[in-house]
ZAKE-331684 format. One line per 2 residues: their letters; for each residue z, y, x of N, C-alpha, C, O. Coordinates in pm, whole numbers, always signed. Atoms other than C-alpha are relative to their C-alpha. Layout:
BEGIN
a	Z/Y/X/Z/Y/X/Z/Y/X/Z/Y/X  ...
***
This chain:
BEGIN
xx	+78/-123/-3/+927/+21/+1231/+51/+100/-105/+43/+219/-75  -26/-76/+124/+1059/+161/+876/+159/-65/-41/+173/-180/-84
xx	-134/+48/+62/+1457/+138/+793/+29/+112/-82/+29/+232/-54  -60/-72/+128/+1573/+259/+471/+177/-55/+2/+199/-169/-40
xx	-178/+30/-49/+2021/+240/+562/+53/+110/-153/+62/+233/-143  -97/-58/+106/+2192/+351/+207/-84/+56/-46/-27/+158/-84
xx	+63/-139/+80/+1929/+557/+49/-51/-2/-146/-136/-82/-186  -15/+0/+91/+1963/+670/-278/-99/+156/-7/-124/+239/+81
xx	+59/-103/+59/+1763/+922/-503/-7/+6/-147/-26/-94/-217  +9/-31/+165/+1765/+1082/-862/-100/+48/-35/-132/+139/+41
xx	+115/-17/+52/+1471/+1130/-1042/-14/+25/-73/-127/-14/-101  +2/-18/+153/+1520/+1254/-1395/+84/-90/-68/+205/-72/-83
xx	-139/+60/+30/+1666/+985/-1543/-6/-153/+93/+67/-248/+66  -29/+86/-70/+1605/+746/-1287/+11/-47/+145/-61/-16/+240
xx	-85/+2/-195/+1808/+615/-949/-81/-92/+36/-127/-172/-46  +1/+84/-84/+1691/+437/-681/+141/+1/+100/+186/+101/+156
xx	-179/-34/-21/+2076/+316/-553/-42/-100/+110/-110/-203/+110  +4/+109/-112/+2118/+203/-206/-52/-72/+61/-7/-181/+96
xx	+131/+69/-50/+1841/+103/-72/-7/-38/+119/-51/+43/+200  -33/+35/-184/+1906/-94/+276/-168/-121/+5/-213/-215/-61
xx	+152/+98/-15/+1550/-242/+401/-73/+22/+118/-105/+138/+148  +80/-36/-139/+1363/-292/+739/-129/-59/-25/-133/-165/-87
xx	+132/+22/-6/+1008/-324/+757/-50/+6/+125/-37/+95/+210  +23/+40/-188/+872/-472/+1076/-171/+76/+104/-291/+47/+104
xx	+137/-35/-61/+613/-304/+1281/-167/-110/-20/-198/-211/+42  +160/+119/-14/+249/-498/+1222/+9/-87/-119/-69/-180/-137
xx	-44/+148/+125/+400/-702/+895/-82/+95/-97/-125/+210/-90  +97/-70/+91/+220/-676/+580/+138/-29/-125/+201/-130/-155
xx	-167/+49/+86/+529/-637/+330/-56/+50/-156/-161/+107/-183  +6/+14/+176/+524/-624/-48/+102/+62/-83/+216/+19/-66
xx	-144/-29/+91/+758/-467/-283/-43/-45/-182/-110/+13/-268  +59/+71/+118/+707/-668/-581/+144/+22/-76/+257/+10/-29
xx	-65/-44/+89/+868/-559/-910/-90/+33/-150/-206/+76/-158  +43/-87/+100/+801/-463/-1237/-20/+148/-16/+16/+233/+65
xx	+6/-180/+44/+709/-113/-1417/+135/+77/+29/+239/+50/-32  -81/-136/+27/+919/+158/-1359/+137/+5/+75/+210/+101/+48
xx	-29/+24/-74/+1144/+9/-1084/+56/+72/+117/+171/+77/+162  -38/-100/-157/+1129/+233/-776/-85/-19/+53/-76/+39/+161
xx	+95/+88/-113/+826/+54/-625/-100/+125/+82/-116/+146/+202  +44/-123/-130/+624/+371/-535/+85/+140/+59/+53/+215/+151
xx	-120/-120/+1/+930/+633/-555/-17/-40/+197/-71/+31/+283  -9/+55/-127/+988/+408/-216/-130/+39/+99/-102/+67/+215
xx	+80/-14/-39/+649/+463/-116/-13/+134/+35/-61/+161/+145  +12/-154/-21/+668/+863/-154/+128/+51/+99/+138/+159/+157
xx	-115/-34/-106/+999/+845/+49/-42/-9/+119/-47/+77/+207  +71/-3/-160/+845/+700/+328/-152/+108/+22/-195/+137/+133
xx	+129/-68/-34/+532/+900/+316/+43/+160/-25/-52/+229/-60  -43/-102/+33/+780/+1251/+272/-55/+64/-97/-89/+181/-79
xx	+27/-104/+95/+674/+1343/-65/+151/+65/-67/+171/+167/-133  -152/-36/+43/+1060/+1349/-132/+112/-109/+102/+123/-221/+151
xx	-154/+48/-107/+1393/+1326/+61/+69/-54/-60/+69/-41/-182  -71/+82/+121/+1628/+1098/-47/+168/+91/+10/+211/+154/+107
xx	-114/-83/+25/+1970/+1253/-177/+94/-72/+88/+179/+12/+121  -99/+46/-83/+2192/+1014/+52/-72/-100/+86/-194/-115/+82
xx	+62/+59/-120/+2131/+796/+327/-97/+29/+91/-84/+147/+126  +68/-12/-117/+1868/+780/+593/-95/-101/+14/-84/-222/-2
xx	+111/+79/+6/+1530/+694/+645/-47/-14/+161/+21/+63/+228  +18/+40/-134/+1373/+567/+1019/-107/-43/-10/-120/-144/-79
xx	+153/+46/-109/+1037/+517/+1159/+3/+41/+140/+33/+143/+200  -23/-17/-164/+1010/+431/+1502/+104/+27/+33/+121/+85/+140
xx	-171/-56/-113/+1371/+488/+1580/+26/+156/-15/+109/+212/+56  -43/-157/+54/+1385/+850/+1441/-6/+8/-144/-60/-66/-226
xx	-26/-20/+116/+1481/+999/+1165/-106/+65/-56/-181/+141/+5  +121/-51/+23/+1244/+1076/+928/+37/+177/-60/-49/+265/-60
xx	-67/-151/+66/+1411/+1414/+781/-64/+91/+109/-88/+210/+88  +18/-141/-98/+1290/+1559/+1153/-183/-27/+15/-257/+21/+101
xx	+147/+35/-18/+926/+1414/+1085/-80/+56/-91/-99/+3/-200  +76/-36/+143/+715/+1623/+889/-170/-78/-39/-268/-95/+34
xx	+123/+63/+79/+447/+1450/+633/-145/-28/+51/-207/-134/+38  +123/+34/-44/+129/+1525/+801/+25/-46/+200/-64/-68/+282
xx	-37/+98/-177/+291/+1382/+1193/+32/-137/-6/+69/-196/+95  -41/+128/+7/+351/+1044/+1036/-102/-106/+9/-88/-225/+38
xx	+92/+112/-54/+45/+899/+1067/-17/-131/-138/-32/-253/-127  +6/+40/+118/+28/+776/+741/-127/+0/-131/-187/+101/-167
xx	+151/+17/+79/-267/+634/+482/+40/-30/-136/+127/-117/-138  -80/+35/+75/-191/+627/+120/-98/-3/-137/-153/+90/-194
xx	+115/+49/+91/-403/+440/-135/+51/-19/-172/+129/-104/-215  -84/+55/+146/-335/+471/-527/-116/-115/-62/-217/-159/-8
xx	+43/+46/+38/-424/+273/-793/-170/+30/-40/-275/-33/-32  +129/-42/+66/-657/+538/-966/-86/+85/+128/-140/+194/+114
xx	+114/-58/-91/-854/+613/-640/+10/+100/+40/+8/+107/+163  -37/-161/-57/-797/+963/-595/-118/+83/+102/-113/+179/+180
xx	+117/-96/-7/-1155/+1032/-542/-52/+88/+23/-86/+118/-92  +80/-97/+75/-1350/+1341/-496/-70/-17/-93/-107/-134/-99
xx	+97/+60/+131/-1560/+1334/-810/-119/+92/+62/-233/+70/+19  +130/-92/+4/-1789/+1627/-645/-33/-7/+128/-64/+99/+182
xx	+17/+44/-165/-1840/+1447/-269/-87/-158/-28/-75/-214/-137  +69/+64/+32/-2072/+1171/-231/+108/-122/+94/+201/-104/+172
xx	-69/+124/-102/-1939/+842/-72/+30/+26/+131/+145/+38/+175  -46/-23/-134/-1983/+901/+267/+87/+155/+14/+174/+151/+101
xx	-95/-66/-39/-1814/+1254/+246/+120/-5/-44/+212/+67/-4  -186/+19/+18/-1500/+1119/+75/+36/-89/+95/+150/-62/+133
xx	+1/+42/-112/-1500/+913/+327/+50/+33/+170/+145/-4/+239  -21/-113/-57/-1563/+1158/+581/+123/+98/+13/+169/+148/+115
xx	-85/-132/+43/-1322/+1398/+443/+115/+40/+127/+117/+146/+190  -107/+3/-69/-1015/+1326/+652/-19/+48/+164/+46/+136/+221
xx	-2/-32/-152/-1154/+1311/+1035/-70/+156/+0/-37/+243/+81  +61/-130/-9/-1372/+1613/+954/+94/+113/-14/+81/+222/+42
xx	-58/-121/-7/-1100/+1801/+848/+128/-19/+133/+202/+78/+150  -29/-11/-53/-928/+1702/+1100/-64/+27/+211/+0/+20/+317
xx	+92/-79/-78/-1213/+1834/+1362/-39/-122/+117/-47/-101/+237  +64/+101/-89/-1337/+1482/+1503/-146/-6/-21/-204/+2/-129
xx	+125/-49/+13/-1678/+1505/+1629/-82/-72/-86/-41/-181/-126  +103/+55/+127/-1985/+1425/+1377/-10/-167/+40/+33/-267/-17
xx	+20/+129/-76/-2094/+1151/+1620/+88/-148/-7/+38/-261/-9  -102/+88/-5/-1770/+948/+1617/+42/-17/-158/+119/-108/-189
xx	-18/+11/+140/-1759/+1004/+1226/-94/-100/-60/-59/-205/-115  +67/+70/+22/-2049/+878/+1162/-27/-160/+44/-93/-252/-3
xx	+0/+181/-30/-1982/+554/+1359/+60/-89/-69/+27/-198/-114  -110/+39/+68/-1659/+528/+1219/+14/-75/-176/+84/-161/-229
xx	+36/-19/+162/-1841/+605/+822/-52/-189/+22/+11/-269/-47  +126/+62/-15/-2117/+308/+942/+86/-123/-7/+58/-208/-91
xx	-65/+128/-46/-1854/+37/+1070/+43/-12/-150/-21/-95/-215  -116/+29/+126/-1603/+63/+733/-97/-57/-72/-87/-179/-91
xx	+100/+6/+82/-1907/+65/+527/-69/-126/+32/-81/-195/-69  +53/+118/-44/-2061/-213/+669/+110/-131/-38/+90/-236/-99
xx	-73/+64/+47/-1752/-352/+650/+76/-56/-143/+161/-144/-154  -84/+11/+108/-1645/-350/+313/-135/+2/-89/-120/+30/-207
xx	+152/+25/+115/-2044/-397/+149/+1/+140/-97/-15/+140/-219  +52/-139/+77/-2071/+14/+69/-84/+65/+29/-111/+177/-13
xx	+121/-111/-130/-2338/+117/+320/-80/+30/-104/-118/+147/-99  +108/-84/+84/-2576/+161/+22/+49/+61/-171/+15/+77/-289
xx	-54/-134/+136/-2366/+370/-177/+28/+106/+55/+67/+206/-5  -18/-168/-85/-2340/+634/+107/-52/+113/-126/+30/+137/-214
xx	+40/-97/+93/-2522/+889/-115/+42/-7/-131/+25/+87/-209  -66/-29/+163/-2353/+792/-445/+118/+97/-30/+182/+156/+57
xx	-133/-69/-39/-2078/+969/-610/+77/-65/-97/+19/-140/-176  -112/+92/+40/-1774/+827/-755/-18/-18/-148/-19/-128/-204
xx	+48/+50/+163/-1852/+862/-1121/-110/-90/-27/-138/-128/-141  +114/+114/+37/-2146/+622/-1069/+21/-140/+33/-59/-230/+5
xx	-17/+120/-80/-1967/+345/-881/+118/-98/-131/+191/-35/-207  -125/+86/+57/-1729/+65/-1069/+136/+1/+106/+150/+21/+227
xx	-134/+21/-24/-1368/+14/-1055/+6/-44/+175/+30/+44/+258  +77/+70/-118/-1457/-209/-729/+3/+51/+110/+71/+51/+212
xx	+121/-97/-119/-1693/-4/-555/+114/+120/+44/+185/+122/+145  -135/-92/+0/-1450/+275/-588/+111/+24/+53/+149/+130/+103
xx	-114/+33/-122/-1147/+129/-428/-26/-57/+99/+59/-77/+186  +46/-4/-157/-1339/+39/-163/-41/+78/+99/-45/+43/+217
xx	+15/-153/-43/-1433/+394/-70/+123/+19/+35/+157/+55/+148  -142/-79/-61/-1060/+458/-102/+57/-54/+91/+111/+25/+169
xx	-32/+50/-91/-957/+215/+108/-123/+10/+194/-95/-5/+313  +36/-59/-169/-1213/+308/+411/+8/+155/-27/-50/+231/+51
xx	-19/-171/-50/-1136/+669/+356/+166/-16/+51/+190/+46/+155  -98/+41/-83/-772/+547/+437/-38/-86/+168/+23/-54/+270
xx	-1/+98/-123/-869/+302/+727/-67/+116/+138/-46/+131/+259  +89/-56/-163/-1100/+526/+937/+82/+94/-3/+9/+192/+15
xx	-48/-104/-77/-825/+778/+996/+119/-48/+90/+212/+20/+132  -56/+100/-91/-678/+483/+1200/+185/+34/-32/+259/+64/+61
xx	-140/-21/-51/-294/+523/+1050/+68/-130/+9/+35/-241/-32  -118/+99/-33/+17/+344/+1165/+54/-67/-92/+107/-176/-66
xx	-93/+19/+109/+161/+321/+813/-135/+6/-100/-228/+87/-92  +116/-38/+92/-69/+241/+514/+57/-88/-110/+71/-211/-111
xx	-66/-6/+128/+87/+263/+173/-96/-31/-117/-182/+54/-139  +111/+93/+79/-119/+74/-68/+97/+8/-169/+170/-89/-186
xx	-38/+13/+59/+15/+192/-426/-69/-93/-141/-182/-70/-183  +86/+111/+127/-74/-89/-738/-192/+13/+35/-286/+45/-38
xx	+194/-44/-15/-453/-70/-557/-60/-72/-57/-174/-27/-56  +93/+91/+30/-604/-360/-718/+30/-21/-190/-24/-107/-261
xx	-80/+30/+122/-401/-312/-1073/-85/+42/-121/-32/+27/-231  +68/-10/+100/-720/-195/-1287/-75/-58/+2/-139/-47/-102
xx	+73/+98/+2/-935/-462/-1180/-53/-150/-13/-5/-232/+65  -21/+127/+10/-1050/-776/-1282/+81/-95/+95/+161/-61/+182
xx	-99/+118/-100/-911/-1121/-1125/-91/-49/+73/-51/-135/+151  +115/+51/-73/-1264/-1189/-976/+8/+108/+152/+32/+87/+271
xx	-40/-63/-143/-1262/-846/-798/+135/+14/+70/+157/+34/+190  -113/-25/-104/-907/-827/-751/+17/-61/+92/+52/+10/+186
xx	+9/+141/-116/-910/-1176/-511/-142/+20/+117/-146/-26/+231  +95/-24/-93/-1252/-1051/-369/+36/+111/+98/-14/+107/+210
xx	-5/-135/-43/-1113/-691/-268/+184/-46/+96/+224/+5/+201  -119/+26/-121/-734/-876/-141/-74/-89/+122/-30/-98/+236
xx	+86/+65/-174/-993/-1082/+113/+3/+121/+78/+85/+138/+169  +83/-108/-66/-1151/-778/+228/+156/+68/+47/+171/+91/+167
xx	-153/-85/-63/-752/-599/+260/+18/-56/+117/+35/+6/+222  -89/+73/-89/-647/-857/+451/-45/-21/+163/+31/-29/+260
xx	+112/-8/-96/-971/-876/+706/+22/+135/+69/+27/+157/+190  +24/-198/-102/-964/-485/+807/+219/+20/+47/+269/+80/+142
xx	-139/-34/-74/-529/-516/+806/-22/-83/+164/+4/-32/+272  -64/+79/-103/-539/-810/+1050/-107/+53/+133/-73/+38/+250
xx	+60/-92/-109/-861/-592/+1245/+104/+133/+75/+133/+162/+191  -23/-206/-16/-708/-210/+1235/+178/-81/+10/+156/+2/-79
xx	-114/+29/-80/-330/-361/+1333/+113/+62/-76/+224/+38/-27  -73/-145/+57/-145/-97/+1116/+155/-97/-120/+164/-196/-194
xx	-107/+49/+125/+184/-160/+908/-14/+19/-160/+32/+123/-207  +15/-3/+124/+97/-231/+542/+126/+20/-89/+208/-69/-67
xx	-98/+46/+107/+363/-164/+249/-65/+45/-131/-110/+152/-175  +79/+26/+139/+233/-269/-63/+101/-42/-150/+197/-118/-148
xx	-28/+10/+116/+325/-270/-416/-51/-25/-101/-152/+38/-133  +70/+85/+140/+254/-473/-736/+77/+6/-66/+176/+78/-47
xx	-124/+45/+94/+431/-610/-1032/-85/-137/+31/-34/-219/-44  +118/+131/+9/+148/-928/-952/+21/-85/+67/-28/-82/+180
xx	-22/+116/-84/+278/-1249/-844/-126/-20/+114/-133/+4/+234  +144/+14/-119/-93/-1340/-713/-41/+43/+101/-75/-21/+201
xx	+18/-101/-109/-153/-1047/-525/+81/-14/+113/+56/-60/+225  -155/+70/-158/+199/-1076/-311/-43/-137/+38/+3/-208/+128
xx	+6/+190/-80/+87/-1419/-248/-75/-14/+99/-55/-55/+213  +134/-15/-25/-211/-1380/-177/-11/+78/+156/-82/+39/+249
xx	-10/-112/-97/-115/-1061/+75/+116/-5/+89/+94/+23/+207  -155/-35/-53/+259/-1059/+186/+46/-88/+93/+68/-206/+62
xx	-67/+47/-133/+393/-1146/+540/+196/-46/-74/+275/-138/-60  -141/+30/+34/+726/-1114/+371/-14/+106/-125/-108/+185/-127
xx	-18/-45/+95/+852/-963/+22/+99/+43/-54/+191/-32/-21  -112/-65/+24/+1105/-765/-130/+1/+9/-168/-98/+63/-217
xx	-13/+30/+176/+1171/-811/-521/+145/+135/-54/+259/+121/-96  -97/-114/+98/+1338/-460/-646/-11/+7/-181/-114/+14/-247
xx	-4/-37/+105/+1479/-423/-984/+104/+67/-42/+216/+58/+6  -121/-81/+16/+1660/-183/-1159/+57/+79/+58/+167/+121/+23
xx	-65/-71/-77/+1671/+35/-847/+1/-23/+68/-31/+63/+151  -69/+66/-50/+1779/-205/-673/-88/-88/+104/-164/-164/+44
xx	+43/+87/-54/+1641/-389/-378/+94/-190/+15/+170/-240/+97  -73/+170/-2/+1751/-793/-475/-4/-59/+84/+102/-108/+123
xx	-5/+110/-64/+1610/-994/-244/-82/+52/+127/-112/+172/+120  +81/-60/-26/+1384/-983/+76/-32/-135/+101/+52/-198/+165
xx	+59/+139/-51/+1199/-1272/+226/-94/-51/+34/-176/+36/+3  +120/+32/+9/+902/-1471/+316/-64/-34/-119/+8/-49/-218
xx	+36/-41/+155/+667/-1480/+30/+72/-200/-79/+157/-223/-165  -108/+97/+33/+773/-1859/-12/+119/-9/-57/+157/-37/-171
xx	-194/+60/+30/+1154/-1890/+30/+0/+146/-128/+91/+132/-209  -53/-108/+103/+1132/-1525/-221/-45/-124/-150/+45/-152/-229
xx	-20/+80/+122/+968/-1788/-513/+31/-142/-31/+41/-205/-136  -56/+95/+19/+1070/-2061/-409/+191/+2/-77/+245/-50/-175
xx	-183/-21/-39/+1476/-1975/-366/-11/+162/-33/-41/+251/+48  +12/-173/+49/+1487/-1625/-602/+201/-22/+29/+255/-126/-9
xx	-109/-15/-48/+1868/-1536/-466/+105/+9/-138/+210/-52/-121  -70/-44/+137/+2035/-1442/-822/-73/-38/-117/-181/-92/-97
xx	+41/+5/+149/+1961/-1465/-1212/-116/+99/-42/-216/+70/-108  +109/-51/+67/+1784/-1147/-1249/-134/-36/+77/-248/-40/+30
xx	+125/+29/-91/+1562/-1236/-956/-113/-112/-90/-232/-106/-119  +74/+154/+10/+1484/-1601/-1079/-19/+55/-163/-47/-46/-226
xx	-1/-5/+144/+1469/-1450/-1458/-117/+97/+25/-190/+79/-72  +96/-44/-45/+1181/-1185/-1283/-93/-81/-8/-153/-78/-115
xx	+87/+52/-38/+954/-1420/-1151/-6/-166/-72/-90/-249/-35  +42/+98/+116/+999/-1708/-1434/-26/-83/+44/+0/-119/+159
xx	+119/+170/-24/+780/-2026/-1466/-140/+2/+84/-229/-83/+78  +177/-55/-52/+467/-1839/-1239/-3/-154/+85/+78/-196/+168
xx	-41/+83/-72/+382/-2142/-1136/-54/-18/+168/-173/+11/+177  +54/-22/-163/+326/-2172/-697/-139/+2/+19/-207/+91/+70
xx	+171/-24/-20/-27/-2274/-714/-78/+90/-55/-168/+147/+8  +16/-165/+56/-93/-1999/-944/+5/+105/+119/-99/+134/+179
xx	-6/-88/-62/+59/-1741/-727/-70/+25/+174/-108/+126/+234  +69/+27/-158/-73/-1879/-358/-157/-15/-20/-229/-13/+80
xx	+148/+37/-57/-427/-1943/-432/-55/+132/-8/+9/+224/-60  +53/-89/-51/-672/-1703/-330/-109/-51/+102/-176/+30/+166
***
């Protein structure tokens, strides 16, 4: 569904070099790495916040250079929520189909299901400065889901929250991906999380996409030194339970 063939970009003082990577329609993929990496640079390529200076990017079998940003069908979740602070739950929620002129009726079903789904129905009337870390990225994630996209870019979403909610809130991801059908690409630096989440995984460092695999054979069998010098002594049962 998503091929990245040679693509490179400069960023101030830092490259992402050569970036060859396919991402499969319906897979839930991972780009697991440390800080400062490339891990969402990648994320803003595919979601056209920036073109890459060489190579070529592909969704669906076209190029993305002839696809502009809001025709991609694309959902894109940060860490810090990205909130209204002056909209109540249900209209950040809301926000997206309304402005995109879907009727009240079908909004409101749409608000009722997520919400139901994800244990926020009685924070409809709250507003984001009253909710926890939690509560919070669970808004952001059904204000992504109910605008039903193809592509849903999940940047460090779970990376300010405990290890209680973070494992409670990757259930709940994993429940509405394997409902709503959509291609996930997700990013951590968090062994657990990729474990926990990832159809298959991709371990960039330095720029550089190293390795790319099922979440297994990636810690079981890390391909090189810096790989296996990445992901250390974590030990398996550590990283798989959930």
């Amino acid at each position: 569904m998503i091929r990245f063939a040679d693509v490179s970009i400069k960023l101030g003082d830092f490259s992402l070099k050569n970036v060859n990577l396919e991402i499969k329609e319906g897979e839930f993929f991972t780009i697991l790495g440390p800080t400062g990496t490339g891990k969402t640079v990648i994320l803003e390529l595919i979601a056209g916040l920036y073109r890459p200076d060489a190579g070529k990017i592909f969704i669906n079998g076209a190029d993305a250079e002839n696809i502009p940003p809001e025709r991609r069908k694309i959902g894109f979740v940060y860490q810090d929520y990205a909130l209204f602070p002056h909209l109540n739950v249900y209209k950040n929620i809301a926000f997206g189909p309304q402005l995109g002129k879907i009727p009240s009726p079908i909004i409101k079903e749409r608000v009722k299901d997520l919400a139901d789904m994800l244990g926020i129905a009685h924070l409809l009337e709250r507003f984001p400065g009253t909710l926890s870390g939690g509560e919070q990225q669970r808004v952001s994630l059904a204000r992504a889901f109910i605008m039903k996209p193809r592509i849903l870019l999940l940047d460090e979403p779970f990376g300010a929250l405990d290890p209680n909610t973070k494992r409670m809130l990757c259930r709940e991801l994993k429940k509405m991906y394997l409902q709503y059908q959509c291609t996930v690409i997700h990013v951590t630096h968090d062994f657990s999380e990729a474990g926990m989440l990832a159809d298959r995984i991709g371990i960039i460092l330095e720029g550089r996409v190293r390795q790319v695999g099922g979440s297994r054979e990636v810690f079981e069998n890390p391909l090189d030194q810096k790989v296996a010098s990445f992901l250390g002594a974590e030990p398996l049962k550590t990283v798989f339970a959930g």
